[in-house]
C-alpha positions as CSV (number, residue, x, y, z in Angstrom):
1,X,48.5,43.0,18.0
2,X,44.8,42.9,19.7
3,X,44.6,46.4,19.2
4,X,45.6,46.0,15.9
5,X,42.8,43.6,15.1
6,X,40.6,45.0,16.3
7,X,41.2,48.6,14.8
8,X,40.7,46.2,11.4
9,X,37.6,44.5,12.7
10,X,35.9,47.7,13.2
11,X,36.9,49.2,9.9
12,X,35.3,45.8,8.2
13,X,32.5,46.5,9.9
14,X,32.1,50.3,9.0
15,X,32.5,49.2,5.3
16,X,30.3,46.6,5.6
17,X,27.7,48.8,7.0
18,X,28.3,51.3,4.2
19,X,27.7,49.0,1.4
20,X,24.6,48.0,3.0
21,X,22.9,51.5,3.1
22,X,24.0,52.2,-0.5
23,X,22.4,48.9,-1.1
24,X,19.1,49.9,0.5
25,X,18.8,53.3,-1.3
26,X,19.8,51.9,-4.2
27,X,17.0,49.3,-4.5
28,X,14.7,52.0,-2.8
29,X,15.3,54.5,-5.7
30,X,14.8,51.6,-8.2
31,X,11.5,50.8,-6.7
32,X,10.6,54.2,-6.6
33,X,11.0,54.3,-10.6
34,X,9.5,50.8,-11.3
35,X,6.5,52.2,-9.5
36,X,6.4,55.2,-11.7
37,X,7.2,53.0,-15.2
38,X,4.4,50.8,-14.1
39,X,1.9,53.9,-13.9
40,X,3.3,55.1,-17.2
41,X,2.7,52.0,-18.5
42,X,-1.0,51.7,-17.2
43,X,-1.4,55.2,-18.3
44,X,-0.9,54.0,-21.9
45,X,-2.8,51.2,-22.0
46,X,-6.1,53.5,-21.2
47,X,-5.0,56.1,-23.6
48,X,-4.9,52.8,-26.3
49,X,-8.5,51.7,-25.4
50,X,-9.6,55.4,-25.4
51,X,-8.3,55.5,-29.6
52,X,-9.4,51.9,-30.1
53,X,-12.9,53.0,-28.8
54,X,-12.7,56.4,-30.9
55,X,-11.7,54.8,-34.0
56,X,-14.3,52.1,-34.2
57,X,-17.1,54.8,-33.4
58,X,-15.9,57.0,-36.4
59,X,-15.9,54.6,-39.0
60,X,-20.4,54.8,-38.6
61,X,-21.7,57.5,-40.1
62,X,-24.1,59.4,-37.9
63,X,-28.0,59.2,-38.3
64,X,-27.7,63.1,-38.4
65,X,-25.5,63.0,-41.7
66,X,-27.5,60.2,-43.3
67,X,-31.0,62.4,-43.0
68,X,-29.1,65.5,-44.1
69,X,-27.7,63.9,-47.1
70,X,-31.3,62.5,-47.8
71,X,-32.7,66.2,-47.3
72,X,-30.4,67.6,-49.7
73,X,-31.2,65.3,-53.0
74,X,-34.7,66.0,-52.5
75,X,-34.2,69.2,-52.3
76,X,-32.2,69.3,-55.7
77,X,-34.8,66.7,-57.5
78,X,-37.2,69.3,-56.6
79,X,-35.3,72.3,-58.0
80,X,-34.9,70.5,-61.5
81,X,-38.6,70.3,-62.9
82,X,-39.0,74.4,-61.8
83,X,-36.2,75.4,-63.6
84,X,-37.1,73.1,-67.1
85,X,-40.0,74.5,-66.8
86,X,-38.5,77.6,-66.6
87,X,-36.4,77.3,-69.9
88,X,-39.7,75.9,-71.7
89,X,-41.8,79.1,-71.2
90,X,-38.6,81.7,-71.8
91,X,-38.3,82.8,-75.6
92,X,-35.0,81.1,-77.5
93,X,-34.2,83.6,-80.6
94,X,-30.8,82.5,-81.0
95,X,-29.3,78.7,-80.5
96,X,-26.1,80.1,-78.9
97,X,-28.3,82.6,-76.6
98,X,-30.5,80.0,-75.3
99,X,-27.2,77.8,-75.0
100,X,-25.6,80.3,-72.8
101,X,-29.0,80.8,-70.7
102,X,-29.3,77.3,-70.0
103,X,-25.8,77.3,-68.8
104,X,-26.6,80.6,-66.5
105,X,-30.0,78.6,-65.3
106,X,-27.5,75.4,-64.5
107,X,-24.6,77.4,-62.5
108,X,-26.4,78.3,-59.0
109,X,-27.0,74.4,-58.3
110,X,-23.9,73.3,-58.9
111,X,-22.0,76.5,-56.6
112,X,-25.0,75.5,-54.1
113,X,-23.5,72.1,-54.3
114,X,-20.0,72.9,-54.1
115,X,-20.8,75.4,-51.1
116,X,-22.5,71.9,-48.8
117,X,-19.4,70.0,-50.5
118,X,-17.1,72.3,-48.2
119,X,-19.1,72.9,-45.2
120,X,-19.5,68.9,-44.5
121,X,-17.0,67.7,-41.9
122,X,-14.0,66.6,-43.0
123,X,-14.2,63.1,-41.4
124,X,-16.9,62.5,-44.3
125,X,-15.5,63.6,-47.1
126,X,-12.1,62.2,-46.3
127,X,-13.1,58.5,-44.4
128,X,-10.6,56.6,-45.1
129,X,-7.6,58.7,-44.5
130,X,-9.2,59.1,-40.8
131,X,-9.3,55.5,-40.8
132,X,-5.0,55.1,-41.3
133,X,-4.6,58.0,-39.1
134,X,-6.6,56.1,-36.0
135,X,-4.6,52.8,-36.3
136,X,-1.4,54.9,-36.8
137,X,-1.8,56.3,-33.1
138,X,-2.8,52.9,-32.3
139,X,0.3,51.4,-33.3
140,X,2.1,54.2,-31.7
141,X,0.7,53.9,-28.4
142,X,1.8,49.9,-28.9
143,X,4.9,50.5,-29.7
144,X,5.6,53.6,-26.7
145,X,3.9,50.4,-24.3
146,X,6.8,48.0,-25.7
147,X,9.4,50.3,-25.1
148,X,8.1,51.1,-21.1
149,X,8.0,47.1,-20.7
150,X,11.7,46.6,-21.7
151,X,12.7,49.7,-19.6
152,X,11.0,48.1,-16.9
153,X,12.4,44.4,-17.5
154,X,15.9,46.1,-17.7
155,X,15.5,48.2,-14.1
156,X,14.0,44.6,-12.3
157,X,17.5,43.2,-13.5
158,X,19.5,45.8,-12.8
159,X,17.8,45.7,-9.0
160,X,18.3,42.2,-8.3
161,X,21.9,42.3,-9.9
162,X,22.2,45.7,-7.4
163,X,23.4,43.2,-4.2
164,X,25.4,44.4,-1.1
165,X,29.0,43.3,-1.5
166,X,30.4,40.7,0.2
167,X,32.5,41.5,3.6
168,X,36.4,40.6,3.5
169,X,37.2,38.7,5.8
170,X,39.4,40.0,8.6
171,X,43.1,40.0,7.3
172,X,45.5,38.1,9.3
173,X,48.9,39.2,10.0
174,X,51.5,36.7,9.0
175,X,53.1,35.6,11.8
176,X,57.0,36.8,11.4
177,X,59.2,33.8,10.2
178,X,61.1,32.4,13.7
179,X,65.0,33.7,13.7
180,X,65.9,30.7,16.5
181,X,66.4,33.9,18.8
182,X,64.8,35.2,22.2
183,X,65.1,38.0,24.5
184,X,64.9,37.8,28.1
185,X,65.4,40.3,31.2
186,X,68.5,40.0,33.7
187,X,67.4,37.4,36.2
188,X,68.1,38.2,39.8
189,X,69.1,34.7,40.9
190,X,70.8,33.8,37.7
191,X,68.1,31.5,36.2
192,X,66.0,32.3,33.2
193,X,62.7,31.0,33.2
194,X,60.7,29.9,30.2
195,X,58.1,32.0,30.1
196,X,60.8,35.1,30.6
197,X,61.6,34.7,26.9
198,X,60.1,36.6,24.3
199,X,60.1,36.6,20.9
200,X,60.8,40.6,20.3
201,X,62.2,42.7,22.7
202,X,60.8,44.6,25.9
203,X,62.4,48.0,26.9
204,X,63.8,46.2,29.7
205,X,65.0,42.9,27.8
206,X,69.0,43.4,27.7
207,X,69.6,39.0,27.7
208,X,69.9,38.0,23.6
209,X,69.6,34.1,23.6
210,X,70.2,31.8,20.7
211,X,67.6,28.6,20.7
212,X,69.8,25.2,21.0
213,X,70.4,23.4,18.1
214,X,69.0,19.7,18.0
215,X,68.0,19.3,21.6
216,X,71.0,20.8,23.2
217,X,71.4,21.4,26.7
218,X,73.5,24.4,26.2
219,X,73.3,27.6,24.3
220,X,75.0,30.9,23.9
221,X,73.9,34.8,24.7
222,X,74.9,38.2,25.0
223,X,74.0,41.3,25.3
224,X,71.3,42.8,23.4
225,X,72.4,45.8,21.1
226,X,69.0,47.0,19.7
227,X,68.3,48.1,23.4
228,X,68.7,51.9,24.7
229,X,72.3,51.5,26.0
230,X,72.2,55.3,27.6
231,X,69.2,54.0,29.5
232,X,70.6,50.9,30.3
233,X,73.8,52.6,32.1
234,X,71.4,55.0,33.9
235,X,69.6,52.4,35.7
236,X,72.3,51.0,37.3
237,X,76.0,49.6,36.0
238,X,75.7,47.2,39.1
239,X,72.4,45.9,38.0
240,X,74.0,44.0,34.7
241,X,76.6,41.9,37.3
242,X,74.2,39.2,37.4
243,X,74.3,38.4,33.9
244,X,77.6,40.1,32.3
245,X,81.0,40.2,33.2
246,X,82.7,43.8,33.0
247,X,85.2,46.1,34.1
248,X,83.9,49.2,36.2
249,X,84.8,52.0,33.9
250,X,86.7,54.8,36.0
251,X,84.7,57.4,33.9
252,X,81.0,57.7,34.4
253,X,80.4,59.7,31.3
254,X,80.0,56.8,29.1
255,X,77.0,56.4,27.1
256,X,77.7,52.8,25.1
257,X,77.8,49.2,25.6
258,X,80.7,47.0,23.6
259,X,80.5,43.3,23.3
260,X,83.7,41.6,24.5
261,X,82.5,37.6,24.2
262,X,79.8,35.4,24.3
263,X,78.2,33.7,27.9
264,X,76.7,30.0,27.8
265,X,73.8,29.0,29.4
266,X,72.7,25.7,30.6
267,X,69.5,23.8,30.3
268,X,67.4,23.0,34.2
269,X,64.2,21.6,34.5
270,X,61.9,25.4,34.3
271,X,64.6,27.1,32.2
272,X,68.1,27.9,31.7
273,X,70.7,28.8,34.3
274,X,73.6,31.2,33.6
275,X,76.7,28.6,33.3
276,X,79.1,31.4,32.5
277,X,79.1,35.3,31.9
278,X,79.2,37.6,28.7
279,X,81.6,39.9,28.6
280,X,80.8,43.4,27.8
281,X,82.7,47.0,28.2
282,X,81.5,50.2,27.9
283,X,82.5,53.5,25.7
């Protein structure tokens, strides 16, 4: 039964001790990815003040623009007067021919015009769309940060729920329900002492005793058939004369014991005393 327990104790202790290190890596690998979700997160945050900074710098237009802008409509209040004067001094002989040389005269400004129309930046031409499209990444970066802090949230609460198990205690073997029986060896000198008697049987435990009913001074027992009876004759048929009563058999080549009647002990002050023999034969 010691051996037992402790067989039991050790395998508590080896489960214990393997909970314990999945435990530890566990909540090491869970670190290891809060670390990295916090850099992520950090990571994000820079990336939002880089496009906050961005889109409040591009909604001033540059001092560059402004003189080139300023340039232009000089240059095109300039152009006008040379090419009135230009119609003034050229002969008209026909309405509809002067019409259509005025309208010659009037096309180069306005493809001049169209031509800086498409080689100014995009940004200028198109302000306000660049305006949606900065707080749209704005938002976007927002919402990516929101989603990082409830990953994060959810992996700090799956680490603390992550706790070692607890340990089972030891189990306890029920003790076996009492049968009011004991077993006992042969005594030399007829007298069975108390702590001779046993619970379970021995190898060498051939006495079968029944416990006395309400304090009795006498009790019955016989000879114990669960034993190795082969064994038992082996040893020595003289041997069982000091607790059982028998005939001799005249054939040695017997190999069982047979119970003929019960023997009755009586009760002395460190046990009890054989008062008169079980019978037993052999087969």
């Amino acid at each position: 039964m010691n051996t037992t327990a402790i067989i039991i104790s050790i395998i508590a202790l080896l489960g214990a001790a393997f909970a314990f290190l999945r435990a530890v890596s566990a909540y090491n690998m869970l670190t290891k990815r809060i670390n990295k979700l916090k850099e992520q997160n950090s990571d994000l945050e820079s990336r939002l003040r880089r496009l906050e900074g961005n889109a409040s710098r591009g909604n001033r237009p540059s001092s560059g623009e402004q003189s080139e802008g300023g340039a232009q409509k000089r240059q095109r209040h300039e152009q006008q007067p040379e090419q009135r004067q230009k119609q003034r001094e050229r002969q008209q002989p026909q309405p509809q021919q002067a019409e259509e040389t005025a309208e010659q005269q009037q096309q180069p400004p306005k493809r001049r015009k169209d031509k800086r129309r498409r080689n100014e930046p995009t940004e200028r031409n198109n302000p306000e769309g660049r305006e949606k499209a900065a707080p749209a990444s704005a938002s976007e970066a927002v919402r990516m940060e929101f989603v990082g802090s409830d990953l994060l949230d959810e992996l700090e609460r799956e680490a603390a729920g992550a706790t070692p198990p607890p340990v089972q205690p030891e189990a306890v073997p029920e003790a076996a329900p009492d049968t009011g029986t004991r077993f006992a060896i042969i005594p030399e000198d007829g007298v069975i002492r108390q702590h001779q008697l046993q619970h379970s049987p021995d190898s060498d435990s051939y006495i079968e005793m029944d416990l006395p009913a309400d304090g009795s001074s006498t009790t019955r027992y016989r000879f114990n058939l669960s034993g190795n009876h082969a064994f038992v004759i082996a040893q020595g048929i003289d041997r069982l004369e000091n607790a059982f009563a028998f005939e001799k058999p005249s054939n040695r080549m017997v190999s069982r014991v047979v119970l003929q009647g019960d023997g009755i002990l009586a009760k002395v002050n460190n046990g009890w005393r054989i008062q008169e023999k079980a019978r037993i034969d052999f087969r």
